[in-house]
ZAMARGU-4260 file (C-alpha; in steps of 0.2 Angstrom, whole numbers, plus 5000, padded with zeros to 4 digits):
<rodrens>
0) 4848/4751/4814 | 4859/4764/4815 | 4844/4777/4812 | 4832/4770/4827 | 4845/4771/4840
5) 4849/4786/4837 | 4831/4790/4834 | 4828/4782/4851 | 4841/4790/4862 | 4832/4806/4853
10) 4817/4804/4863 | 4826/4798/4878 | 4836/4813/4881 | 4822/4825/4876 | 4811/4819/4887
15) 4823/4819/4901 | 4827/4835/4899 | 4809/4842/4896 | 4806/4835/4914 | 4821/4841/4920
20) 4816/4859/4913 | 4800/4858/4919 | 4803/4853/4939 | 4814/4865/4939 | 4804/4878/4932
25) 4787/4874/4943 | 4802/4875/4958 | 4815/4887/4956 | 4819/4892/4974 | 4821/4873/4978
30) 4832/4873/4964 | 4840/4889/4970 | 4845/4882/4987 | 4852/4866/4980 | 4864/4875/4968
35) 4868/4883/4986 | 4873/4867/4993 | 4883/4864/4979 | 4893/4879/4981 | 4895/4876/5001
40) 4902/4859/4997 | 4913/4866/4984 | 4918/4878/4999 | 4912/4894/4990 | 4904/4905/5004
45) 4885/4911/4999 | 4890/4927/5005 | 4902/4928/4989 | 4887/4925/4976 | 4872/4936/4979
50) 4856/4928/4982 | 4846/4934/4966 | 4863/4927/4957 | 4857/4910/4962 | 4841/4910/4957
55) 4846/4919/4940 | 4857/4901/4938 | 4843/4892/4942 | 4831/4899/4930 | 4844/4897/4918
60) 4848/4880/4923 | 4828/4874/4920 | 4827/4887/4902 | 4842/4878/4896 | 4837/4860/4901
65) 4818/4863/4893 | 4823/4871/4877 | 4837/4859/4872 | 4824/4847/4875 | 4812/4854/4865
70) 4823/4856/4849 | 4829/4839/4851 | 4811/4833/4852 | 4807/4842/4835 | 4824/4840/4827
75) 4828/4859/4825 | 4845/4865/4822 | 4852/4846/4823 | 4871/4851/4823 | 4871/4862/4836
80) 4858/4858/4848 | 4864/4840/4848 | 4881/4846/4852 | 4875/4857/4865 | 4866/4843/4874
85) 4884/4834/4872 | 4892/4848/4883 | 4880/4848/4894 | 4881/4829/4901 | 4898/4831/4898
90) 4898/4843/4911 | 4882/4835/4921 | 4891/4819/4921 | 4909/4825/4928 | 4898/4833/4943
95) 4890/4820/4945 | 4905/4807/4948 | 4911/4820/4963 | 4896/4818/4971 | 4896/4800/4970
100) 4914/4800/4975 | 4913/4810/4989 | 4895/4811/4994 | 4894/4832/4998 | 4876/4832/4994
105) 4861/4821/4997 | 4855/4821/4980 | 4859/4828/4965 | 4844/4837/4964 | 4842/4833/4946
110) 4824/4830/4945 | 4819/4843/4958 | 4807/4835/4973 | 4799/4827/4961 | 4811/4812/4960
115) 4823/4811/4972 | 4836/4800/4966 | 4851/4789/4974 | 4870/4800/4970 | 4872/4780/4960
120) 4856/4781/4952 | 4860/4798/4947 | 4879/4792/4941 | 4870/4778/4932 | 4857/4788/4923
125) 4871/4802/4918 | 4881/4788/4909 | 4867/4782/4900 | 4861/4800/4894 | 4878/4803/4891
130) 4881/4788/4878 | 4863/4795/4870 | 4870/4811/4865 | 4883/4805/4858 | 4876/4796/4848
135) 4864/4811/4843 | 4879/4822/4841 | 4888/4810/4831 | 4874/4807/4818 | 4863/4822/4819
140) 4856/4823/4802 | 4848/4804/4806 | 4836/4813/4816 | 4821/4819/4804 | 4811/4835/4808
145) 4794/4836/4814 | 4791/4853/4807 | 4795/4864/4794 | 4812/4875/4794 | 4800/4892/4794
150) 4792/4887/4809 | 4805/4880/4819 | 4809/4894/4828 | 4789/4895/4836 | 4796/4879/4847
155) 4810/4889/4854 | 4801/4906/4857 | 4788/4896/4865 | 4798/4883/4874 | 4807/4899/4882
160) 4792/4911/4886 | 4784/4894/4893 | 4797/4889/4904 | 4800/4910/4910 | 4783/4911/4912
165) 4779/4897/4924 | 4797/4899/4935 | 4790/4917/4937 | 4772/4911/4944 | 4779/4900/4953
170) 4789/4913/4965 | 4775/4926/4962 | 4764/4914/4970 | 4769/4895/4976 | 4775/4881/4963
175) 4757/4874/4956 | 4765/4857/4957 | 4769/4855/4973 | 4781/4838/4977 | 4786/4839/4992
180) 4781/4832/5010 | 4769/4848/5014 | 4760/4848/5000 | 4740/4854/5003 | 4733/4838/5008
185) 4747/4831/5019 | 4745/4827/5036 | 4761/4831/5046 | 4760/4818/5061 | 4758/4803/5047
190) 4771/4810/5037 | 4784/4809/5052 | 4780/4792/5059 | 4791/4777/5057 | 4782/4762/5049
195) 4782/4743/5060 | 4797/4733/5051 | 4806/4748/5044 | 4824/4746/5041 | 4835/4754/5054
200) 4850/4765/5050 | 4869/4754/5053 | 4881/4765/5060 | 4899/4763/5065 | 4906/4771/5082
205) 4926/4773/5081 | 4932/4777/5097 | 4951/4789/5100 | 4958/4784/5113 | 4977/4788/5120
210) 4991/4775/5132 | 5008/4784/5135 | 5008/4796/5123 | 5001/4785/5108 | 4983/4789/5099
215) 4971/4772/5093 | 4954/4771/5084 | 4946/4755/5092 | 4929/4748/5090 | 4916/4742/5102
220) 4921/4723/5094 | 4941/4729/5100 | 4939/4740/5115 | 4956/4740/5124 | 4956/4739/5142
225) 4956/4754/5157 | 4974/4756/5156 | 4970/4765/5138 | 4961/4786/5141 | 4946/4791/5132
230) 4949/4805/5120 | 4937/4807/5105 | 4924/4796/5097 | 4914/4799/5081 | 4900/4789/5072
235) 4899/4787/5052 | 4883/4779/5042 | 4886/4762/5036 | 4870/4757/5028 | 4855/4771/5027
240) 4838/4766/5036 | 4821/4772/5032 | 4820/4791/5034 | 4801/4796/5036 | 4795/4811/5024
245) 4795/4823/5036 | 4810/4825/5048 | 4815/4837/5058 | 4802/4844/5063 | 4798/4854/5078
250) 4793/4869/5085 | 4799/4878/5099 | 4790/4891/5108 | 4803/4906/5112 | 4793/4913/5126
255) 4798/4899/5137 | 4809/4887/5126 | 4794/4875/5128 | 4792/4860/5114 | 4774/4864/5107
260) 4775/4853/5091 | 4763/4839/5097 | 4752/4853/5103 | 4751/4862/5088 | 4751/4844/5077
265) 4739/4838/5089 | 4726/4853/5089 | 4709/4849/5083 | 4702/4861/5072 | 4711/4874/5063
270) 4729/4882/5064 | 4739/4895/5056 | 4755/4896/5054 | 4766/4910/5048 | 4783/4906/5040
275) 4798/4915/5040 | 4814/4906/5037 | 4824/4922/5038 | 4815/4937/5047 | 4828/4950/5043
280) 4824/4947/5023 | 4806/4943/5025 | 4796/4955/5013 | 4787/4967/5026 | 4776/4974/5014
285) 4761/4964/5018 | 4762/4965/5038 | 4744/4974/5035 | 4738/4958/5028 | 4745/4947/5041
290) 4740/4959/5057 | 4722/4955/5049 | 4725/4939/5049 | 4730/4940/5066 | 4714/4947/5071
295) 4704/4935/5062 | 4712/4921/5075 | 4708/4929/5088 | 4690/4931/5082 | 4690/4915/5079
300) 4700/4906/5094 | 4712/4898/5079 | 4730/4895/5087 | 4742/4909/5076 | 4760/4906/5078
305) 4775/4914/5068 | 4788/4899/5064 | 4806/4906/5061 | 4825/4901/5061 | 4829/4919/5065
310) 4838/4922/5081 | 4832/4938/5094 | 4838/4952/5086 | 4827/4949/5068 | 4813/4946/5077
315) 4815/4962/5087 | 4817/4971/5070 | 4802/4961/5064 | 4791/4968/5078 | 4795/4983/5078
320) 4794/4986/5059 | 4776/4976/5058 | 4770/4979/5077 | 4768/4960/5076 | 4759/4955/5092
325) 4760/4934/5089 | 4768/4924/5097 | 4787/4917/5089 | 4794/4900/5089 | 4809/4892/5082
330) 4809/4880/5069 | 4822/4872/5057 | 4828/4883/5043 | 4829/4869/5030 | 4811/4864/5036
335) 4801/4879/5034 | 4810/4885/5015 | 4803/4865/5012 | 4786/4870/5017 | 4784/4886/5008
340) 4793/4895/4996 | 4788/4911/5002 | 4797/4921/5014 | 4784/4924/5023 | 4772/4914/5019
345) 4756/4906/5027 | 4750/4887/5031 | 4733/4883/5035 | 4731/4867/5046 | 4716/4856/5050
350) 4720/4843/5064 | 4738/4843/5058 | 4733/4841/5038 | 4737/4854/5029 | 4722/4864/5020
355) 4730/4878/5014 | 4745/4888/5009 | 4750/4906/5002 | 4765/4916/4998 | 4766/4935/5006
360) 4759/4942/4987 | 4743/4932/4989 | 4738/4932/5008 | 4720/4929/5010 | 4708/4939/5018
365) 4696/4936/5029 | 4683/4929/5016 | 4696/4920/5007 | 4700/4910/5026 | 4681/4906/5028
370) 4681/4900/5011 | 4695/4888/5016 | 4686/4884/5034 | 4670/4880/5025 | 4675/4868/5011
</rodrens>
């Protein structure tokens, strides 16, 4: 008995953790800008930790993850691997009862976009993973070895030059597995309507208000009479509603502060849009490829539009470093690094679907485009 639960928590774990590893892995900017969050909440400014610090974290974060996995999987160095898995939920789980507690993030994050979980799903499944490796730690020789002790280090070289290998595709390029709402295939305007029925978001507005000197919170059920002066009000979620995939999202032409977004979602035929979440750090190495781009719009009356959060100095920089001749518009920051993790990057769209998407080191050319237009 004793043997098959420890045997069974065993493969629980590792296959959390090679998940874990993997989404990681196939994502590690997304991972990046969550570890991010985490910091701001714990009130660590970004500016303090360098950006390629981050990321170094979160390939480390999904390396770690995949290749305690791994040797759990096959039983290598039992000890210390199941002691290391220990530490790890040990620390996992105390983060993961501060978020519950006092809800700075979302979501933990853990499984990437690929599951997004609840921060009391995530407290749940901590404690559960938690009691696993104990029981591995406690009685790790229960666990028998799937291959020979010559051999076992080709799991952990592999498991690591795997797991390396793909996180560094993946920012080369774009993530091969792409979970979230923009994913090639995707059309926008479905994404971002509310379906008939769905549930609706309870809030609770407090209201501040002051009589001869003295400050009250009331609610609408005990609102005080005129004698009482307004000062403050502020509303808090009671009960979340149904939040559509895509949120957020809007484009703002900055030639005239004009809303496009339902004239660029509403366009038939094809669109491309350039994204930039930060033009002052945008790789300008591959304007060339993008000016043709540009011209192949043209040539082809295809709507062209640069989507950025920057503000009016870093677009001037932009144009004047590129000569960009396109026009700009402003979109939410959280938005476009969800839509490509490329900065810049390029999104194709048909009729508001999305056909097609490239990171700055693989821009198409013009053959690549009709390629697209044609299938």
């Amino acid at each position: 008995m004793k043997k098959a639960v420890v045997n069974i928590s065993r493969f629980i774990v590792a296959a959390v953790f090679l998940f874990s590893g993997f989404v990681k892995a196939v994502d590690p900017l997304g991972t990046q800008y969550k570890l991010q969050d985490y910091l701001e909440a714990m009130g660590i400014s970004n500016g303090w930790i360098a950006d390629w610090q981050t990321l170094g974290a979160s390939i480390l974060l999904s390396l770690t993850e995949f290749v305690i996995g791994a040797m759990l999987l096959f039983a290598i160095n039992r000890r210390v691997v199941s002691k290391l898995a220990l530490l790890f939920m040990l620390i996992m789980t105390g983060l993961t009862v501060w978020i519950y507690i006092d809800d700075p993030v979302s979501d933990c994050g853990c499984f990437g976009d690929a599951i997004i979980l609840s921060n009391g799903a995530t407290l749940l499944k901590n404690i559960i993973l938690l009691a696993a490796t104990t029981a591995i730690a406690v009685y790790p020789l229960l666990m028998p070895r799937f291959i020979s002790l010559k051999k076992q280090w080709m799991i952990f070289n592999l498991s690591a030059f795997g797991i390396l290998s793909l996180s560094a595709y993946s920012l080369y390029y774009l993530p091969p597995i792409d979970f979230r709402p923009y994913h090639i295939g995707a059309n926008i305007p479905e994404g971002m309507k509310m379906p008939e029925g769905a549930e609706q978001p309870v809030l609770e507005t407090t209201f501040i208000l002051e009589k001869n000197g003295e400050r009250k919170e009331f609610t609408l059920d005990n609102y005080p009479d005129s004698t009482w002066t307004f000062i403050d009000s502020k509303t808090k979620v009671i009960k979340k509603g149904y939040e559509p995939p895509i949120h957020d999202f809007s484009i703002v032409r900055l030639s005239d502060d004009q809303d496009i977004t339902e004239q660029v979602l509403g366009h038939k035929g094809y669109t491309l849009l350039l994204i930039a979440p930060h033009l002052e750090d945008a790789d300008d190495g591959c304007f060339g490829k993008i000016d043709e781009i540009y011209e192949f719009s043209l040539e082809r009356s295809i709507p062209f539009y640069c989507l950025t959060a920057s503000i009016g100095e870093g677009i001037e920089r932009w144009i004047d470093t590129t000569g960009a001749e396109y026009p700009f518009c402003n979109t939410d920051e959280t938005t476009l690094k969800t839509i490509i993790r490329s900065n810049p990057g390029l999104v194709m769209l048909k009729d508001g679907t999305v056909v097609g998407k490239w990171s700055h080191n693989s821009l198409p050319d013009k053959e690549g485009l009709l390629k697209v237009i044609k299938n």
